[in-house]
mmCIF file of the N, C-alpha and C atoms, coordinates in Angstrom:
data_MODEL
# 
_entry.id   MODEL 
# 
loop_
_atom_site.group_PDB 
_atom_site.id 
_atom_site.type_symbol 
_atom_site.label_atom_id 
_atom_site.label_alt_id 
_atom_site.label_comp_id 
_atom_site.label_asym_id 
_atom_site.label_entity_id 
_atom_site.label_seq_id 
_atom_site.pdbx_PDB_ins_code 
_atom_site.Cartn_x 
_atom_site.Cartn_y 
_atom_site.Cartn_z 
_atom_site.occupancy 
_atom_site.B_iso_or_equiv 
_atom_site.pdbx_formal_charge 
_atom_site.auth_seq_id 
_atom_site.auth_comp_id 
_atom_site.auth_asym_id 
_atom_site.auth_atom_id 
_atom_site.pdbx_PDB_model_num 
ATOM 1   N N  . UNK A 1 1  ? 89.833  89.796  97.288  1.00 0.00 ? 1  UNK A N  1 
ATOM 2   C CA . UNK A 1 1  ? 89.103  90.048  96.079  1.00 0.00 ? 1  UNK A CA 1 
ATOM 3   C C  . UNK A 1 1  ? 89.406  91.464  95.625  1.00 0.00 ? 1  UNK A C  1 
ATOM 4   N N  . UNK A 1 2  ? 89.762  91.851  94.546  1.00 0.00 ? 2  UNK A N  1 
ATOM 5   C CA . UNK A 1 2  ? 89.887  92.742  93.564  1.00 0.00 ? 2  UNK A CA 1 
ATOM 6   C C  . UNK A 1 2  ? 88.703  93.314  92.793  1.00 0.00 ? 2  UNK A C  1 
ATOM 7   N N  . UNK A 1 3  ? 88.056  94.625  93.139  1.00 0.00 ? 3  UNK A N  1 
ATOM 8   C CA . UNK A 1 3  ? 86.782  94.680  92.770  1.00 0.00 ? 3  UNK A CA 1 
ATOM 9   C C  . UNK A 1 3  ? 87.576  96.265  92.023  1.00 0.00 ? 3  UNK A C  1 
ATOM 10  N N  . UNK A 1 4  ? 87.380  96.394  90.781  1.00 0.00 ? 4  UNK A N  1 
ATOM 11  C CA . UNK A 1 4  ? 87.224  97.693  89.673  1.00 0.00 ? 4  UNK A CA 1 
ATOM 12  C C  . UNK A 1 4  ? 86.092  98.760  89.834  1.00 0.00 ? 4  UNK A C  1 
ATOM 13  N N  . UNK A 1 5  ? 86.176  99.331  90.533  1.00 0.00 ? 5  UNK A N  1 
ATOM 14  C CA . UNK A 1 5  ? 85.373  100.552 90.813  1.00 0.00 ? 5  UNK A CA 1 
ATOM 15  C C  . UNK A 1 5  ? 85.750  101.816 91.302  1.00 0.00 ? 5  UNK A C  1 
ATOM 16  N N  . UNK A 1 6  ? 85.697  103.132 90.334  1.00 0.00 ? 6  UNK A N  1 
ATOM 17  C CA . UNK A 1 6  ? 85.705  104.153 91.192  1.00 0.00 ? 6  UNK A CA 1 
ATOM 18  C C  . UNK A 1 6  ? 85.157  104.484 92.736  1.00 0.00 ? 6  UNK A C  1 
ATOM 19  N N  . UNK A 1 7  ? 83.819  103.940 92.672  1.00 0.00 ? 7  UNK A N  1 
ATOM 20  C CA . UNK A 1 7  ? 83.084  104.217 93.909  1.00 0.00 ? 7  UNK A CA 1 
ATOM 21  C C  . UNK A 1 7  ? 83.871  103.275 95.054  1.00 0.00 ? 7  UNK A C  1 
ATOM 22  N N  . UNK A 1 8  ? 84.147  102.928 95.965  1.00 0.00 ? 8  UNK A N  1 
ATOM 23  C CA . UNK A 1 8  ? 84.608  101.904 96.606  1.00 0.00 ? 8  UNK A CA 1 
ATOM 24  C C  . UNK A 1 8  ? 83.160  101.121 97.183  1.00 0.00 ? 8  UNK A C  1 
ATOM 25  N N  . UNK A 1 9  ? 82.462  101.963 97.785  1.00 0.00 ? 9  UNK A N  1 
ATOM 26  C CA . UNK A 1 9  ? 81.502  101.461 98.351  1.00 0.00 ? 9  UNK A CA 1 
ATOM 27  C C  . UNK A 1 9  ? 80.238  100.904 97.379  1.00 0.00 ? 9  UNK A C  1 
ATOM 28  N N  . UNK A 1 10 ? 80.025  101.415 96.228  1.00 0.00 ? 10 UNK A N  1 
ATOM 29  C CA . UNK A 1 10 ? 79.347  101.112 95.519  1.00 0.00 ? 10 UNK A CA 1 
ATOM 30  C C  . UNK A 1 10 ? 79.766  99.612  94.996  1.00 0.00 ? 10 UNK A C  1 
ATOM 31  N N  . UNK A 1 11 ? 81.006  99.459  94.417  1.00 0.00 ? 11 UNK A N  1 
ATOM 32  C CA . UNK A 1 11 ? 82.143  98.174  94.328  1.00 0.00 ? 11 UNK A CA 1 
ATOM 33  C C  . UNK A 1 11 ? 81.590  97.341  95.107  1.00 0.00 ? 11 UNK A C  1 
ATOM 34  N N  . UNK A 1 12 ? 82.064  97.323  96.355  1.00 0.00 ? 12 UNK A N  1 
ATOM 35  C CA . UNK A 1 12 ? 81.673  96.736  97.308  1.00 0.00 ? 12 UNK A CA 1 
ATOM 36  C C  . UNK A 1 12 ? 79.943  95.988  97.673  1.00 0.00 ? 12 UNK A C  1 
ATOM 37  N N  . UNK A 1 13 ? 79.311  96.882  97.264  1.00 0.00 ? 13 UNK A N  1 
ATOM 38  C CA . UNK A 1 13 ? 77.765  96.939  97.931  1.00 0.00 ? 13 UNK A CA 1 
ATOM 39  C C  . UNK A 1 13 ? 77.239  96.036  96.012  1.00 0.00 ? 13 UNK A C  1 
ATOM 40  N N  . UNK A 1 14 ? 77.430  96.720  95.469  1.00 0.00 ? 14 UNK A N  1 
ATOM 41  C CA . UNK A 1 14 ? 77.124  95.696  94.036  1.00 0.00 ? 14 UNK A CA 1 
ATOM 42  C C  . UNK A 1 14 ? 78.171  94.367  94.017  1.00 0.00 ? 14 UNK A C  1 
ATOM 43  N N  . UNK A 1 15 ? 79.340  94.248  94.006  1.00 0.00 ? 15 UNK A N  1 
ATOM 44  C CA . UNK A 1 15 ? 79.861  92.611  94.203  1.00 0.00 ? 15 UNK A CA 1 
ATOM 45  C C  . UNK A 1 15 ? 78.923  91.592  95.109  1.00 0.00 ? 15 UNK A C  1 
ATOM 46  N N  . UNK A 1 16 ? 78.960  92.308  96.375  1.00 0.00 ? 16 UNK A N  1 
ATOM 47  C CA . UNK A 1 16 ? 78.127  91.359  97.535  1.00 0.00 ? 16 UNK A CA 1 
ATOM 48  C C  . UNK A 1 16 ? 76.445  90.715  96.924  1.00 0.00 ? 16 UNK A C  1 
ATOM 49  N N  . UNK A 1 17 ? 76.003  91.841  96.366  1.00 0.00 ? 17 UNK A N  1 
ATOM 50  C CA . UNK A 1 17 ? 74.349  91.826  96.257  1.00 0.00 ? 17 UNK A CA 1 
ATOM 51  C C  . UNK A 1 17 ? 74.918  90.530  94.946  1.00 0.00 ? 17 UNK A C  1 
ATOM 52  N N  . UNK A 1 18 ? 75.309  90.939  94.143  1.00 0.00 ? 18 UNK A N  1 
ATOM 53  C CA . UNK A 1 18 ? 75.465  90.215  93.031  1.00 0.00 ? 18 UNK A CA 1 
ATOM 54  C C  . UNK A 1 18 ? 76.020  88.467  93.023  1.00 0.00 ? 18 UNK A C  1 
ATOM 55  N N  . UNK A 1 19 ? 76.675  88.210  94.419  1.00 0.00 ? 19 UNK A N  1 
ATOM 56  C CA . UNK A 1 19 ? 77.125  86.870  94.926  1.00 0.00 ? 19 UNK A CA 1 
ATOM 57  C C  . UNK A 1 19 ? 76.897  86.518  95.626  1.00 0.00 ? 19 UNK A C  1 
ATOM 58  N N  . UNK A 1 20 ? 75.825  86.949  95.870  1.00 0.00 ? 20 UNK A N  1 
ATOM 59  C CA . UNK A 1 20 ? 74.749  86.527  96.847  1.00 0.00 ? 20 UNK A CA 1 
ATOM 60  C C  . UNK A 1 20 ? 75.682  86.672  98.493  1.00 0.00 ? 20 UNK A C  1 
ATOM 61  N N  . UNK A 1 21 ? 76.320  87.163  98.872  1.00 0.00 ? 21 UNK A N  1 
ATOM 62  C CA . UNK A 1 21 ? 77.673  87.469  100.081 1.00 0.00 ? 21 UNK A CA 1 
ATOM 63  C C  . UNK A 1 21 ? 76.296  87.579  101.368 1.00 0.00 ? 21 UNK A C  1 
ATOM 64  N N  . UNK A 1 22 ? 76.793  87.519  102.309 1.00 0.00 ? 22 UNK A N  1 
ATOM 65  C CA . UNK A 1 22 ? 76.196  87.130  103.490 1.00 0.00 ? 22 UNK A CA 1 
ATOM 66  C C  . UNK A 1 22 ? 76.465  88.422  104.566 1.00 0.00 ? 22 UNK A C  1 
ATOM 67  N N  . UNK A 1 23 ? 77.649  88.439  104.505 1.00 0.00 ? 23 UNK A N  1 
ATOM 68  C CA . UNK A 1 23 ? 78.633  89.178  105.428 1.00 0.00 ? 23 UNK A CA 1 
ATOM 69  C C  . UNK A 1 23 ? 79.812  90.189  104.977 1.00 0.00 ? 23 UNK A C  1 
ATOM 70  N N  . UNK A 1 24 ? 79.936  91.313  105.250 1.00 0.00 ? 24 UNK A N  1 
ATOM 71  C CA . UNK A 1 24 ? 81.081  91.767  104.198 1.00 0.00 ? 24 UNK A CA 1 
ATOM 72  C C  . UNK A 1 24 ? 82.629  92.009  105.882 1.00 0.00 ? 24 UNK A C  1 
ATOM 73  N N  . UNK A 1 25 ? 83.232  91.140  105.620 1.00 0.00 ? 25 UNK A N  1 
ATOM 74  C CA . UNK A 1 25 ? 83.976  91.504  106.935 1.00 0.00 ? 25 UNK A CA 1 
ATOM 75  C C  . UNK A 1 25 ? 85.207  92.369  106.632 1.00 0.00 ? 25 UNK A C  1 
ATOM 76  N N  . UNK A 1 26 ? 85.679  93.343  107.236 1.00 0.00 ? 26 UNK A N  1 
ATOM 77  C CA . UNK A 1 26 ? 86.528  94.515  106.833 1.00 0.00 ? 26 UNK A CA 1 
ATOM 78  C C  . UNK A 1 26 ? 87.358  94.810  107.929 1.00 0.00 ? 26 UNK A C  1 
ATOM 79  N N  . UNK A 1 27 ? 88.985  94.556  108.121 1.00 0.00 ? 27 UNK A N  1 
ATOM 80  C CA . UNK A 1 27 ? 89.649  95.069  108.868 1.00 0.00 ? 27 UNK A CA 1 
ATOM 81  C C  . UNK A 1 27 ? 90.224  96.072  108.710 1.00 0.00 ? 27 UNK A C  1 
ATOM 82  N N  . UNK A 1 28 ? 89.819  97.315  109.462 1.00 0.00 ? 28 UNK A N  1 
ATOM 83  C CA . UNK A 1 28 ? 90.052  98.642  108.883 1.00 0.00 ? 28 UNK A CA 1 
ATOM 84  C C  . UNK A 1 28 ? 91.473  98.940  109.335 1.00 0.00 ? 28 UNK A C  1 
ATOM 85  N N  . UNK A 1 29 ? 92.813  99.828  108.516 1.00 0.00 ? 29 UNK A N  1 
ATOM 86  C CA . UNK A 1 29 ? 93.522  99.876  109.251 1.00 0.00 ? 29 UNK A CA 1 
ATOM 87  C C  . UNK A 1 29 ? 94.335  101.306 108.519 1.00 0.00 ? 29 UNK A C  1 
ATOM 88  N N  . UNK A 1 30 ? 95.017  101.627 109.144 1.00 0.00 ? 30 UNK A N  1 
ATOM 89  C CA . UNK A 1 30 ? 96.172  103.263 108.664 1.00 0.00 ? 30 UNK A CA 1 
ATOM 90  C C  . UNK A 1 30 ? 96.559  103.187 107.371 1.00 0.00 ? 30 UNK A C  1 
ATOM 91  N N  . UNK A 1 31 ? 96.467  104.043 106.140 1.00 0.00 ? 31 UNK A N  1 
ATOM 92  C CA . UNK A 1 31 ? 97.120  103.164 105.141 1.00 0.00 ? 31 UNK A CA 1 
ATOM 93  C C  . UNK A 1 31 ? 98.252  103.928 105.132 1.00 0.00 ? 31 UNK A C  1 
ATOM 94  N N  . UNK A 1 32 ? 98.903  104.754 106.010 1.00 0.00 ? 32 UNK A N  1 
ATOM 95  C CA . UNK A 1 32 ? 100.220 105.177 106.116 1.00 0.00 ? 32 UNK A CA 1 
ATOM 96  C C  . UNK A 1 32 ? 100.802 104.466 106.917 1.00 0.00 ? 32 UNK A C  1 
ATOM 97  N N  . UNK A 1 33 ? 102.505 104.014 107.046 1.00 0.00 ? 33 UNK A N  1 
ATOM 98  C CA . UNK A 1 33 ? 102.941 103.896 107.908 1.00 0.00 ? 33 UNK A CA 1 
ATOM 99  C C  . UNK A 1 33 ? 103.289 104.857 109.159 1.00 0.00 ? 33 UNK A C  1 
ATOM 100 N N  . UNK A 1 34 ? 103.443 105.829 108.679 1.00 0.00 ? 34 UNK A N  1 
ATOM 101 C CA . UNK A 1 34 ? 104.570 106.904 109.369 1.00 0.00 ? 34 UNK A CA 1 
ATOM 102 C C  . UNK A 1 34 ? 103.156 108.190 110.026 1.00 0.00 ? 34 UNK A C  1 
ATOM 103 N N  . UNK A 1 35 ? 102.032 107.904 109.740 1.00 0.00 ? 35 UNK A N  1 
ATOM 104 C CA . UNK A 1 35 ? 101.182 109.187 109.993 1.00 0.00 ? 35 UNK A CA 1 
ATOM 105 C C  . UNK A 1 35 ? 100.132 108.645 111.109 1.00 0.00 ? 35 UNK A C  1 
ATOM 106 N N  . UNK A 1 36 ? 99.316  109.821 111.721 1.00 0.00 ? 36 UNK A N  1 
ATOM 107 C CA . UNK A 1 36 ? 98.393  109.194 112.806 1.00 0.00 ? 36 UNK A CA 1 
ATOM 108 C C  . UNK A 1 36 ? 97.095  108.417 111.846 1.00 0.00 ? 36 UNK A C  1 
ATOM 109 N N  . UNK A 1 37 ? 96.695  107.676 112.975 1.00 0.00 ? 37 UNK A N  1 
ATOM 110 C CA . UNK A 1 37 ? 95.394  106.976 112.759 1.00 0.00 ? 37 UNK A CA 1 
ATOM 111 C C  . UNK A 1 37 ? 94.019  108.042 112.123 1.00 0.00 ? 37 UNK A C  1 
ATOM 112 N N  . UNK A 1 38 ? 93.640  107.876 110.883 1.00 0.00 ? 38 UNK A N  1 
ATOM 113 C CA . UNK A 1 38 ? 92.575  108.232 110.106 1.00 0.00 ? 38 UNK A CA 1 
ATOM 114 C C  . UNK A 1 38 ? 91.406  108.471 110.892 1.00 0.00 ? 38 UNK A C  1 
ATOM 115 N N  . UNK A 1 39 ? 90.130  108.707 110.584 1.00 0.00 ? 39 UNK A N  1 
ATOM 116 C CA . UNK A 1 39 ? 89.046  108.470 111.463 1.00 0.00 ? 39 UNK A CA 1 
ATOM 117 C C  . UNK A 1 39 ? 88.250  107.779 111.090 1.00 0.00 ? 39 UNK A C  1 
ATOM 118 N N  . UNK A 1 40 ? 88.440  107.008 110.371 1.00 0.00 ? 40 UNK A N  1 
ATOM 119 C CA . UNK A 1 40 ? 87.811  105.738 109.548 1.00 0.00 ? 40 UNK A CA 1 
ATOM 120 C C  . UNK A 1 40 ? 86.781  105.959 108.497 1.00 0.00 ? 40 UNK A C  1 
ATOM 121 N N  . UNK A 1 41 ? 87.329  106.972 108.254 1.00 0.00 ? 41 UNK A N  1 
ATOM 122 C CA . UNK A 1 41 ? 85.817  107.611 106.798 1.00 0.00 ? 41 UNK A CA 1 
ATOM 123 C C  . UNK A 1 41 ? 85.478  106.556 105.790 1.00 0.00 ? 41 UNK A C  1 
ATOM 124 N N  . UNK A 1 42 ? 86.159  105.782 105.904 1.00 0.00 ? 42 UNK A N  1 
ATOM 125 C CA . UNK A 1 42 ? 85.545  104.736 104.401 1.00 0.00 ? 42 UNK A CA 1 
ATOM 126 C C  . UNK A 1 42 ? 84.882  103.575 105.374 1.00 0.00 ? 42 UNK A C  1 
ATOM 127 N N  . UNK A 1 43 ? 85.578  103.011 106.137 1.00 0.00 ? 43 UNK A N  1 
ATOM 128 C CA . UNK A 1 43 ? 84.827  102.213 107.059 1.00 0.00 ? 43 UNK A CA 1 
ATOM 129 C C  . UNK A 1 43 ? 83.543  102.897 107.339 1.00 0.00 ? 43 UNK A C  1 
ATOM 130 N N  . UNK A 1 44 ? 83.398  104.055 108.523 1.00 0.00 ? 44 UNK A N  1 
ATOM 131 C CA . UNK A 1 44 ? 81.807  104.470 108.595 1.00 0.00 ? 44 UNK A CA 1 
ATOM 132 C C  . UNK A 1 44 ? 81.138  104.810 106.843 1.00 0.00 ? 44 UNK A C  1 
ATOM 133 N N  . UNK A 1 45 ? 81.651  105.161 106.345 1.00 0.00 ? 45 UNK A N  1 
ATOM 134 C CA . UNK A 1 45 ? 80.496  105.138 105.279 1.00 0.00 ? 45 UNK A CA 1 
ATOM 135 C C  . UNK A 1 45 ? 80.426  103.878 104.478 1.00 0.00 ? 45 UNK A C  1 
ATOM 136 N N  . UNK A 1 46 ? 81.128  103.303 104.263 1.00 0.00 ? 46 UNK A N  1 
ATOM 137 C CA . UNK A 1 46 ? 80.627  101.361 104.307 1.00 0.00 ? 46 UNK A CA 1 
ATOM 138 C C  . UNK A 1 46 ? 79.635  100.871 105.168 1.00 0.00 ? 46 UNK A C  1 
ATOM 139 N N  . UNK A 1 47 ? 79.968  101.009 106.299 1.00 0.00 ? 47 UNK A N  1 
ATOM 140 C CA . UNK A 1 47 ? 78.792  100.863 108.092 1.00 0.00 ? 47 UNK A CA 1 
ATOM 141 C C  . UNK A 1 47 ? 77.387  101.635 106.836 1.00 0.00 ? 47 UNK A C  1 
ATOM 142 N N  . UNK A 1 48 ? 77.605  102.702 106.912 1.00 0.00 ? 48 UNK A N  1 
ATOM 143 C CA . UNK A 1 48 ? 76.759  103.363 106.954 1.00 0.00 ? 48 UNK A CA 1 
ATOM 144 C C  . UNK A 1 48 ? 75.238  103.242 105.125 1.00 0.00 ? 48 UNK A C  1 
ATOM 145 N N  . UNK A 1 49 ? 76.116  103.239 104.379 1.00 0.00 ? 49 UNK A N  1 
ATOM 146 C CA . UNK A 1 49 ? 75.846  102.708 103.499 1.00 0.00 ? 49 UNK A CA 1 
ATOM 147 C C  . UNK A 1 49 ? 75.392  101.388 102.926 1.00 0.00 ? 49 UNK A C  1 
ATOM 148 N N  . UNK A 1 50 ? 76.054  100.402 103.508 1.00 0.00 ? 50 UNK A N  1 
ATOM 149 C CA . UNK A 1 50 ? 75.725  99.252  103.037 1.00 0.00 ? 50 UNK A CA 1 
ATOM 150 C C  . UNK A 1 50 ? 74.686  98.019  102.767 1.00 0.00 ? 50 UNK A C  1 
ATOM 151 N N  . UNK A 1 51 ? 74.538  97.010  102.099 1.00 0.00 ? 51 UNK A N  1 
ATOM 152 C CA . UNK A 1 51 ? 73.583  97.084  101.301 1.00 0.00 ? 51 UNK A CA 1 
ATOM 153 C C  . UNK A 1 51 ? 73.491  95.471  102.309 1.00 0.00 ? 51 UNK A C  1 
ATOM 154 N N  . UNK A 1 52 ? 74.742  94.600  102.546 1.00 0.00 ? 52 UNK A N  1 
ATOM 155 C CA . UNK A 1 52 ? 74.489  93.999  103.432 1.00 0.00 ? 52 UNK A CA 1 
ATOM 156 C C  . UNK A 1 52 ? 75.305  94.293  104.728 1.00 0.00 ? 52 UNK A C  1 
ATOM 157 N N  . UNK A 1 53 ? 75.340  92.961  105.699 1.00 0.00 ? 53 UNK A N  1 
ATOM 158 C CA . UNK A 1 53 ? 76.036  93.593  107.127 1.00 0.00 ? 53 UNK A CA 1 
ATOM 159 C C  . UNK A 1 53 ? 77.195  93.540  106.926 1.00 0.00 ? 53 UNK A C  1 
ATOM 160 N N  . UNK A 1 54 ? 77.892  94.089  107.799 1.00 0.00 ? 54 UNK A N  1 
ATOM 161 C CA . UNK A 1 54 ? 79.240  94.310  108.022 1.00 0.00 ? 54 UNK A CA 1 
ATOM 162 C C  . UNK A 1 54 ? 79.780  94.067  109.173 1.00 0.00 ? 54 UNK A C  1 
ATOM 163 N N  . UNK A 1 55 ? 81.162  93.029  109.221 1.00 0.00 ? 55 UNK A N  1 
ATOM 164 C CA . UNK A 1 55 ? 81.495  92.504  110.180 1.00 0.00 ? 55 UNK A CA 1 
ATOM 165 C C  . UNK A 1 55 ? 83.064  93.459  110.457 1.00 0.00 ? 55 UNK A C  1 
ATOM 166 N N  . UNK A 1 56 ? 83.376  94.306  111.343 1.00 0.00 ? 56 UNK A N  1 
ATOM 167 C CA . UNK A 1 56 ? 84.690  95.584  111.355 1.00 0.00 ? 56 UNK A CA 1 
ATOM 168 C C  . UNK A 1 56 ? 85.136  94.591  112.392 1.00 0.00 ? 56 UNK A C  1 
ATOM 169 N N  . UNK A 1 57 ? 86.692  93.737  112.085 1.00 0.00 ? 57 UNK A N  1 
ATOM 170 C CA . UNK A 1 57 ? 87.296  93.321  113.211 1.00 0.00 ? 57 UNK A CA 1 
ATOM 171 C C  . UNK A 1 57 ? 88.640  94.490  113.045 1.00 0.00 ? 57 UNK A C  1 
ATOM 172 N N  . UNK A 1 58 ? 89.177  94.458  114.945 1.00 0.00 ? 58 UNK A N  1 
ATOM 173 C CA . UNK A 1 58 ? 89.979  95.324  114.801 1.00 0.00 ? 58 UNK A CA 1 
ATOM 174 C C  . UNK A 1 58 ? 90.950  94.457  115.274 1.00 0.00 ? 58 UNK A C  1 
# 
């Protein structure tokens, strides 16, 4: 799904509420090839933020 939002998490947290979504499941992953592993800042503040649960498979 393709959601139009500056905010990502906001995107995210208004699509779900709005379709009635159950579960938001998110496989977090590097979006570089060539660089080290991130520390997952959009994932924890999704976790952290969100409006329903969140399912993080790795």
């Amino acid at each position: 799904m393709f959601i139009k939002n500056n905010d990502v998490i906001d995107g995210i947290n208004t699509y779900a509420i709005k379709n009635d979504i159950d579960v938001v499941a998110i496989l977090p992953r590097n979006q570089t090839m060539r660089s080290e592993p991130t520390e997952g800042e959009l994932t924890q503040m999704l976790i952290l933020n969100s409006k329903v649960p969140i399912l993080v498979l790795e």
